[in-house]
N, CA, C and O atoms as CSV, one atom per row, in Angstrom:
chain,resi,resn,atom,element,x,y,z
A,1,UNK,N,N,0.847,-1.178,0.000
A,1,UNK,CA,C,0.000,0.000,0.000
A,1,UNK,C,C,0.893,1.243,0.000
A,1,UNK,O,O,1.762,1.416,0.855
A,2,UNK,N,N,0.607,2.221,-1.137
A,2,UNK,CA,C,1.505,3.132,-1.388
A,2,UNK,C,C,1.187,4.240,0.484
A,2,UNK,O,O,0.525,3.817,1.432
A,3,UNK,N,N,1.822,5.432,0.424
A,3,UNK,CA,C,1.519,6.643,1.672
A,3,UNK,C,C,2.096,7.578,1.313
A,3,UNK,O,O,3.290,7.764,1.075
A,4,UNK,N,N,1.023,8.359,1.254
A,4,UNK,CA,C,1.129,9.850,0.712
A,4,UNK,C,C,0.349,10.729,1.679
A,4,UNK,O,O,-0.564,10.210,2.321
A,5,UNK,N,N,0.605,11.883,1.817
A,5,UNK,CA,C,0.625,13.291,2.949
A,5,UNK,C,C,0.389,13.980,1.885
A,5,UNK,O,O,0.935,14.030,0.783
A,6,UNK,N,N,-1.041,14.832,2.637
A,6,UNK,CA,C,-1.677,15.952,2.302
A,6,UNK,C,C,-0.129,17.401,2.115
A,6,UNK,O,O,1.099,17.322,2.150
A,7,UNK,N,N,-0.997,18.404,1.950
A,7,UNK,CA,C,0.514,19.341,2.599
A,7,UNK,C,C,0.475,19.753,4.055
A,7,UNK,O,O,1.416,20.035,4.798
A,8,UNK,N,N,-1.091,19.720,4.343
A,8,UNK,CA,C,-1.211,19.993,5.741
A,8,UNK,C,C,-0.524,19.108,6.696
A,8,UNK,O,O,0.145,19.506,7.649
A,9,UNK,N,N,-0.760,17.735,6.337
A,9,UNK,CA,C,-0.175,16.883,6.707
A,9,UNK,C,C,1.612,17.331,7.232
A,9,UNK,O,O,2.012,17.589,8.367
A,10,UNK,N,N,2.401,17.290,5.913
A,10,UNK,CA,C,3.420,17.830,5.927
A,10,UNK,C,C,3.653,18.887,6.448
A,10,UNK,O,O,4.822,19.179,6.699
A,11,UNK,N,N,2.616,19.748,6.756
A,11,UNK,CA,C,3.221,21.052,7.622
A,11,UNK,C,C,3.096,21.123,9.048
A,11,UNK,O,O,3.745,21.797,9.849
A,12,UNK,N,N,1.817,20.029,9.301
A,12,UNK,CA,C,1.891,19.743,10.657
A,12,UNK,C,C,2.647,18.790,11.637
A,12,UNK,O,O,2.584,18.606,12.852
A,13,UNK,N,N,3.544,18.147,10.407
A,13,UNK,CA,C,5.192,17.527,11.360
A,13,UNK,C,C,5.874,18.303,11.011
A,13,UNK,O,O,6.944,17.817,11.380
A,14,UNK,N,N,6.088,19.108,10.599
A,14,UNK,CA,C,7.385,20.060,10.328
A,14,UNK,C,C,7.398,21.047,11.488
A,14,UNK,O,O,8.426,21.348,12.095
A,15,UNK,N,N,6.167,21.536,11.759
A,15,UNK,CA,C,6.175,22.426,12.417
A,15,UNK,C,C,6.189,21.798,14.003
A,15,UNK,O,O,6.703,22.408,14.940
A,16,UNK,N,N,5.539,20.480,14.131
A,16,UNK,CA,C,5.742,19.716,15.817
A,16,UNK,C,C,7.254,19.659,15.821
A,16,UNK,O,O,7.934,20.129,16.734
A,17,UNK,N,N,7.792,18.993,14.638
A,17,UNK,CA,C,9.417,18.597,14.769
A,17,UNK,C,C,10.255,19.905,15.016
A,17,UNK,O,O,11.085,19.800,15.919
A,18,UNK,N,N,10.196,20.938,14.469
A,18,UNK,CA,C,10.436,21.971,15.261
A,18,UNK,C,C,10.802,22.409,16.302
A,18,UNK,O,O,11.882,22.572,16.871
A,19,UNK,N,N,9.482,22.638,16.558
A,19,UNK,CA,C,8.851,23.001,18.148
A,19,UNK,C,C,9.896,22.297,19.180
A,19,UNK,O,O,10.704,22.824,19.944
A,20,UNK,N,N,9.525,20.563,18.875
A,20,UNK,CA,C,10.222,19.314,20.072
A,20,UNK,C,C,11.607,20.155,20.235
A,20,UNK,O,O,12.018,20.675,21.272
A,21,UNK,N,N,12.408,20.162,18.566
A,21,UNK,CA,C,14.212,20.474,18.809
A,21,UNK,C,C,13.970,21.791,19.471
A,21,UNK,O,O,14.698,21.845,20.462
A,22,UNK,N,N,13.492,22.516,19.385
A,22,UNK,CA,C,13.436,24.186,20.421
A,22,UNK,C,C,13.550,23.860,21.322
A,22,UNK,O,O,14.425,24.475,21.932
A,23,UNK,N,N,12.889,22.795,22.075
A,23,UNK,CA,C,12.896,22.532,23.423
A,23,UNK,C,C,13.541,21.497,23.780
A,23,UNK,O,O,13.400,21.259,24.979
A,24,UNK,N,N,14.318,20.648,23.124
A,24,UNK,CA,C,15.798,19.712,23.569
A,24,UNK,C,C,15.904,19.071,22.626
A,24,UNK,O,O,15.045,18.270,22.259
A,25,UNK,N,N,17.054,19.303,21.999
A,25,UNK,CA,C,17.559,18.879,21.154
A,25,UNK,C,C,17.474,17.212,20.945
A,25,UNK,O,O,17.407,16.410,21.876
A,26,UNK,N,N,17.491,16.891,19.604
A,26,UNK,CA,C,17.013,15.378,19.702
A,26,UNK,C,C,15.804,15.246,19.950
A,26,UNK,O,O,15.498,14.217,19.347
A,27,UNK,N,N,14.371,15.864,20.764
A,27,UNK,CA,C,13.376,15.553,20.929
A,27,UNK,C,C,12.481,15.450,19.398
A,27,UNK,O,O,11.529,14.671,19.340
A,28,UNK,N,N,12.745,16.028,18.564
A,28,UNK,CA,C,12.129,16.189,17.428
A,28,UNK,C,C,12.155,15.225,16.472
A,28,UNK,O,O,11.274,15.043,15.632
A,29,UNK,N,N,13.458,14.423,16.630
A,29,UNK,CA,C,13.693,12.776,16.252
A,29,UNK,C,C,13.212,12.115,16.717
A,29,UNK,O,O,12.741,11.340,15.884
A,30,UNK,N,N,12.755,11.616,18.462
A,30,UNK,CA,C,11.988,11.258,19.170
A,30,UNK,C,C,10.470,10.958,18.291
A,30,UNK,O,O,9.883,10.064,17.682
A,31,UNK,N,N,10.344,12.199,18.656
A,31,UNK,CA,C,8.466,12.596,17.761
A,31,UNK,C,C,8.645,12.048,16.561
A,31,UNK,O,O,7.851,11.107,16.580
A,32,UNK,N,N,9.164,12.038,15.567
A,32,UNK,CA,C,9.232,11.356,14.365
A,32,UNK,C,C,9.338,9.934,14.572
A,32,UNK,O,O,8.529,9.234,13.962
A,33,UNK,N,N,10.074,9.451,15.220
A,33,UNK,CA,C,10.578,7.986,15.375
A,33,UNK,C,C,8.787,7.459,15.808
A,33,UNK,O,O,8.118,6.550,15.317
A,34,UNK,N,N,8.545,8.143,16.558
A,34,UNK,CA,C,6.801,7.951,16.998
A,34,UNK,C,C,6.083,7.910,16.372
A,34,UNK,O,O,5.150,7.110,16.447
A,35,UNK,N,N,6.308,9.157,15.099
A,35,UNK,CA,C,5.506,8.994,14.423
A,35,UNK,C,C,5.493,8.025,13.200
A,35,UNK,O,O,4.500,7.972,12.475
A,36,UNK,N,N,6.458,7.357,13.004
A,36,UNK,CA,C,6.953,6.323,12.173
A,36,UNK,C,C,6.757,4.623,12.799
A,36,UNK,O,O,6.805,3.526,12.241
A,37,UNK,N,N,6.620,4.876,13.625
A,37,UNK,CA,C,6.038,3.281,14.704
A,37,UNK,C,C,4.528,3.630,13.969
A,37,UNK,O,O,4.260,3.167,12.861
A,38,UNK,N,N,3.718,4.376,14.614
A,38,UNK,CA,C,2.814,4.581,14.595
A,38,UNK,C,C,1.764,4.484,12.698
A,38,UNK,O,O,0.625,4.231,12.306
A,39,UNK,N,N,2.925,4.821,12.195
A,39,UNK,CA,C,2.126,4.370,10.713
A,39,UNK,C,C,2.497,3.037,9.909
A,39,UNK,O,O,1.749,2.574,9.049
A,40,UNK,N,N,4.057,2.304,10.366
A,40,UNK,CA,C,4.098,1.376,10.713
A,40,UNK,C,C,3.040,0.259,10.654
A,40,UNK,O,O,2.826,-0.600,9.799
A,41,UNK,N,N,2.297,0.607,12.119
A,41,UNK,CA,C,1.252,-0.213,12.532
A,41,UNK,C,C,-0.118,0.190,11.526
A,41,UNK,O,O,-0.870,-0.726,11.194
A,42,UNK,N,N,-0.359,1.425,11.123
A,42,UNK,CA,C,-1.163,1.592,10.650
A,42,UNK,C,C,-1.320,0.996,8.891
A,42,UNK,O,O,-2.245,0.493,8.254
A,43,UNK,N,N,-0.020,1.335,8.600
A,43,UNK,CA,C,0.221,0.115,7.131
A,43,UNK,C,C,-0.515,-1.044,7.376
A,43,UNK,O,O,-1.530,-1.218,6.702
A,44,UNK,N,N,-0.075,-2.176,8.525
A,44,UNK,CA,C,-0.005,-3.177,8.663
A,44,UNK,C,C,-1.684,-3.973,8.995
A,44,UNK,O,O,-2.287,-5.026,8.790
A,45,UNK,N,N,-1.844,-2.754,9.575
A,45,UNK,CA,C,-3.567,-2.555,10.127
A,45,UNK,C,C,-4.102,-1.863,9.648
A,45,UNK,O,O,-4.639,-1.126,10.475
A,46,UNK,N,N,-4.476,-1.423,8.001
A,46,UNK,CA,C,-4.935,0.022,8.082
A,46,UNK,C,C,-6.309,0.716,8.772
A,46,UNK,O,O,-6.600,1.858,9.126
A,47,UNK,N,N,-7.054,-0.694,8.772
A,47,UNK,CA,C,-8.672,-0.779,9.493
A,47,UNK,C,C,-9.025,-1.000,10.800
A,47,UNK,O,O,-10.038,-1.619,11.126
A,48,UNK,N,N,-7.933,-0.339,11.852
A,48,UNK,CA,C,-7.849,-1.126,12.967
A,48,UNK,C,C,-8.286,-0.049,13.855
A,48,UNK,O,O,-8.770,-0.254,14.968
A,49,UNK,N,N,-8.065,1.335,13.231
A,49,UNK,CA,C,-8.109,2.752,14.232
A,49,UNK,C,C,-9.662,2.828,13.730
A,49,UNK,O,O,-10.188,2.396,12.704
A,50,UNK,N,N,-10.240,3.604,14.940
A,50,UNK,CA,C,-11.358,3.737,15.079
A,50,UNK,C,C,-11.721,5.153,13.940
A,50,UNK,O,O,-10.986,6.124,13.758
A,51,UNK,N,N,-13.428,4.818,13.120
A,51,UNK,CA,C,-13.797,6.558,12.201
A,51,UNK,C,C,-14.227,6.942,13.115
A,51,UNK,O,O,-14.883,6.382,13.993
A,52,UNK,N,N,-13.698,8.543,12.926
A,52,UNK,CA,C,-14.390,9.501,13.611
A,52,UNK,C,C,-14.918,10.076,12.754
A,52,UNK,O,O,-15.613,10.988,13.202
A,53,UNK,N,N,-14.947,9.946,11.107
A,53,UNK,CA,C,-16.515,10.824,10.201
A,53,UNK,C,C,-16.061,10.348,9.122
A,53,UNK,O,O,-14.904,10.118,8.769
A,54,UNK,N,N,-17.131,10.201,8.567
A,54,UNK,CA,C,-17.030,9.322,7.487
A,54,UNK,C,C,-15.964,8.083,6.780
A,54,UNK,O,O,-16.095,6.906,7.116
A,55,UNK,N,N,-15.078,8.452,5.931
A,55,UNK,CA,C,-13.887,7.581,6.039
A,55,UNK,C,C,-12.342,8.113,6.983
A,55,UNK,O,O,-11.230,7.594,7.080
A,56,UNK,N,N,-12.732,8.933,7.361
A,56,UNK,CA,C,-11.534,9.412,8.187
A,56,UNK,C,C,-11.519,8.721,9.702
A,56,UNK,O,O,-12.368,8.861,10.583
A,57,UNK,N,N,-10.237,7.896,9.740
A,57,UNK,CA,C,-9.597,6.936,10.710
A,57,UNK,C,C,-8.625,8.538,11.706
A,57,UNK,O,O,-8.198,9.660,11.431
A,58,UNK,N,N,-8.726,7.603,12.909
A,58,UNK,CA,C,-7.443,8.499,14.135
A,58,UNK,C,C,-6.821,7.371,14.518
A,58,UNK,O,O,-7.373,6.279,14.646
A,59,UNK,N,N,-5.485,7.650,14.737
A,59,UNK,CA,C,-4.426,6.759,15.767
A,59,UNK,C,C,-3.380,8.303,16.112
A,59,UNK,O,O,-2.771,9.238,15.592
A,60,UNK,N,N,-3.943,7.374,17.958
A,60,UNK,CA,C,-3.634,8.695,18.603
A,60,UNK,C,C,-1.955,7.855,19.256
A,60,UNK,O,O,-1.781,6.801,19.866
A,61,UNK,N,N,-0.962,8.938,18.756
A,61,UNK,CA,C,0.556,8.339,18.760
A,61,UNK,C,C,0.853,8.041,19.866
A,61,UNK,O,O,-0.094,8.356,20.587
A,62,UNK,N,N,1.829,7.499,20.574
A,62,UNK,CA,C,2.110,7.110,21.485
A,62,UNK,C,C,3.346,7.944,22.009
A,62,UNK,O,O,4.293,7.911,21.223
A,63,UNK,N,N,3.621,8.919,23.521
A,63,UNK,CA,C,4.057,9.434,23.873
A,63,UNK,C,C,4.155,11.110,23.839
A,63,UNK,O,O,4.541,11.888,24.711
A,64,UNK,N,N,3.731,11.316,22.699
A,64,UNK,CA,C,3.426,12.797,22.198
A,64,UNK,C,C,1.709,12.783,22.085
A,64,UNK,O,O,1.116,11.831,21.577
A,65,UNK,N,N,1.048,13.916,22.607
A,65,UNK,CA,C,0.219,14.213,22.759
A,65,UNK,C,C,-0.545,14.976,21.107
A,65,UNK,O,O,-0.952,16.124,20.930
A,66,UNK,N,N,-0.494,13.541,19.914
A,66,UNK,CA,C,-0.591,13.962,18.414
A,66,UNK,C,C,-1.389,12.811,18.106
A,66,UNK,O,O,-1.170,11.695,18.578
A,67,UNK,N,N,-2.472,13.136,17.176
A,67,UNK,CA,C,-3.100,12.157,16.523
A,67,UNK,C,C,-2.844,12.364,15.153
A,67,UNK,O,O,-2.450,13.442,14.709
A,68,UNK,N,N,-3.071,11.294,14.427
A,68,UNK,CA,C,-2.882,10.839,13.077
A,68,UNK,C,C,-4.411,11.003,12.560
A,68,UNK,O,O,-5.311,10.641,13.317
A,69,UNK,N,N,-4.708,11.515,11.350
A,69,UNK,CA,C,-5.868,11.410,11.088
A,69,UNK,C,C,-5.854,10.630,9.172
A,69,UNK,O,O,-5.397,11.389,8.317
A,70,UNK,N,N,-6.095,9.937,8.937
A,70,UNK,CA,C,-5.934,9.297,7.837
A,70,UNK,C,C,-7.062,8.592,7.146
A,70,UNK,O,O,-8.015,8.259,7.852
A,71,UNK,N,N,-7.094,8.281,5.699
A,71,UNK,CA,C,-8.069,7.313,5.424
A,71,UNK,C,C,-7.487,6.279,4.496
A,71,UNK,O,O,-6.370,6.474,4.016
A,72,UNK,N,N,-8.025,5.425,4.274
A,72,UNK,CA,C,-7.817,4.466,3.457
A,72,UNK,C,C,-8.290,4.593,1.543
A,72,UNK,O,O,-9.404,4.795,1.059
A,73,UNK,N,N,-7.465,4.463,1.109
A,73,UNK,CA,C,-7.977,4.372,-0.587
A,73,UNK,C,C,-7.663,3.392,-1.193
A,73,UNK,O,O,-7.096,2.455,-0.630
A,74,UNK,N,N,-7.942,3.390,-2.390
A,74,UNK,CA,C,-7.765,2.232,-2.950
A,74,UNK,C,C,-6.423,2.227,-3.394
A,74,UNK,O,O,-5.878,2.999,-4.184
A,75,UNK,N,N,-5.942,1.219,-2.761
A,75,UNK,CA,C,-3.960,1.160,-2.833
A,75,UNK,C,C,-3.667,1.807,-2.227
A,75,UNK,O,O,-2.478,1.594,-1.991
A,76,UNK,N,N,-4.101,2.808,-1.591
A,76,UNK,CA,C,-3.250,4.352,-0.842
A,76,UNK,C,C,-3.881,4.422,0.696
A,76,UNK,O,O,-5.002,4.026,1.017
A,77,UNK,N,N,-3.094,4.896,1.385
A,77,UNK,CA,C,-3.160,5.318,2.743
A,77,UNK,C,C,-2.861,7.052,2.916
A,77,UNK,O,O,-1.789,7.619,3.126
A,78,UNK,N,N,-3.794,7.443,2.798
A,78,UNK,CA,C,-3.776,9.319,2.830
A,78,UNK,C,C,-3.676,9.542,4.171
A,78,UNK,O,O,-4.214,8.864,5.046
A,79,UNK,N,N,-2.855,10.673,4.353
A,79,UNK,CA,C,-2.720,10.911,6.087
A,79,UNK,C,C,-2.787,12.356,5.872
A,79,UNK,O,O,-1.810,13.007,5.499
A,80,UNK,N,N,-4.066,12.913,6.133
A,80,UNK,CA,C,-4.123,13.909,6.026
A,80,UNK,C,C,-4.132,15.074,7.280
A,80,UNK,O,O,-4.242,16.285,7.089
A,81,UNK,N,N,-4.019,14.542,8.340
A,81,UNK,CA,C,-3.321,15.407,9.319
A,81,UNK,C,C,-2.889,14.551,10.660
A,81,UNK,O,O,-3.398,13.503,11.057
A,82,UNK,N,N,-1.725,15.354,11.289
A,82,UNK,CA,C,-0.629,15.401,12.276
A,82,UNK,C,C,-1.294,15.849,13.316
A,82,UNK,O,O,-0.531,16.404,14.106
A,83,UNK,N,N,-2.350,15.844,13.642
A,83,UNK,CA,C,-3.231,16.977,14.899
A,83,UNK,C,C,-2.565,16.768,16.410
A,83,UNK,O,O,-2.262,15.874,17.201
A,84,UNK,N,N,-2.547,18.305,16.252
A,84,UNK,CA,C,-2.060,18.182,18.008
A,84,UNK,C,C,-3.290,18.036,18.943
A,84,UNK,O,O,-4.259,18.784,18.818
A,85,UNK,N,N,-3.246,17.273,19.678
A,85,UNK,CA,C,-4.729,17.088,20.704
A,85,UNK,C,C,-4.970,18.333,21.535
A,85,UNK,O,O,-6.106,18.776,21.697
A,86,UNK,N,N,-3.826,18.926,22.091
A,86,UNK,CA,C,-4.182,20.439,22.721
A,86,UNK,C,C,-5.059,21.074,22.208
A,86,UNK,O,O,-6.038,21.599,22.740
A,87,UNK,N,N,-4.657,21.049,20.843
A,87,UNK,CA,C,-5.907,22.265,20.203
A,87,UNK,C,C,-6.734,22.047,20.211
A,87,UNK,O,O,-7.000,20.921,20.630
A,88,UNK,N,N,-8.245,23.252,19.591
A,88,UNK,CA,C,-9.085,22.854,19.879
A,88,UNK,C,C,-9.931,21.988,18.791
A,88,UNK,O,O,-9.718,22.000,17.578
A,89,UNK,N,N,-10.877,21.276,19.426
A,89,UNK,CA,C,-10.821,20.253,18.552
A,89,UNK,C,C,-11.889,20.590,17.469
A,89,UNK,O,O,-12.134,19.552,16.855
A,90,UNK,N,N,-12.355,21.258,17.166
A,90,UNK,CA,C,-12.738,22.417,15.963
A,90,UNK,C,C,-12.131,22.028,15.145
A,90,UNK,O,O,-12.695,21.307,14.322
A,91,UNK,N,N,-10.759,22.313,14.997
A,91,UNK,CA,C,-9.937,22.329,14.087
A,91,UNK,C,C,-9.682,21.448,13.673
A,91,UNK,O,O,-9.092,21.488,12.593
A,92,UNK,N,N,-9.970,20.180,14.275
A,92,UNK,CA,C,-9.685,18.867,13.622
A,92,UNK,C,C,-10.124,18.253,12.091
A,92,UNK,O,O,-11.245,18.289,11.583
A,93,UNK,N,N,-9.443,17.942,11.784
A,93,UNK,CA,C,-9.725,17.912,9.740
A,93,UNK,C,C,-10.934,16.967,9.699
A,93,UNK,O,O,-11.446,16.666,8.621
């Protein structure tokens, strides 16, 4: 199954990975490494995380306070956002 990122997607690890190295160095590898377990499993499972609307799946990462929001296509795994759970959840894609 191919995986492809929205741009939002892409802008919303760029900008967590960031953030983490601002605040200790190496943490921003951390968060990635997380976030790379985490889709990992979701390859492997793509039907395993619970919808929250319509075809849009969450897997909420492990250790960082970030959910994955993604759906399934045909051949493809779209991950169309990095959501930080702090925010508000309005904003959620």
């Amino acid at each position: 199954m191919k995986l492809t990122y929205t741009a939002r997607a892409k802008d919303d690890v760029e900008i967590a990975f960031r953030w983490y190295e601002m605040q200790r160095r190496g943490l921003g590898f951390e968060f990635l490494d997380c976030i790379e377990a985490s889709l990992s499993s979701i390859l492997r499972y793509p039907e395993m995380h619970e919808k929250i609307y319509s075809n849009f799946r969450r897997c909420v990462i492990r250790r960082f306070p970030f959910s994955i929001f993604y759906s399934v296509e045909t051949n493809m795994l779209v991950i169309h956002s990095v959501f930080d759970n702090r925010q508000d959840p309005g904003k959620r894609p």
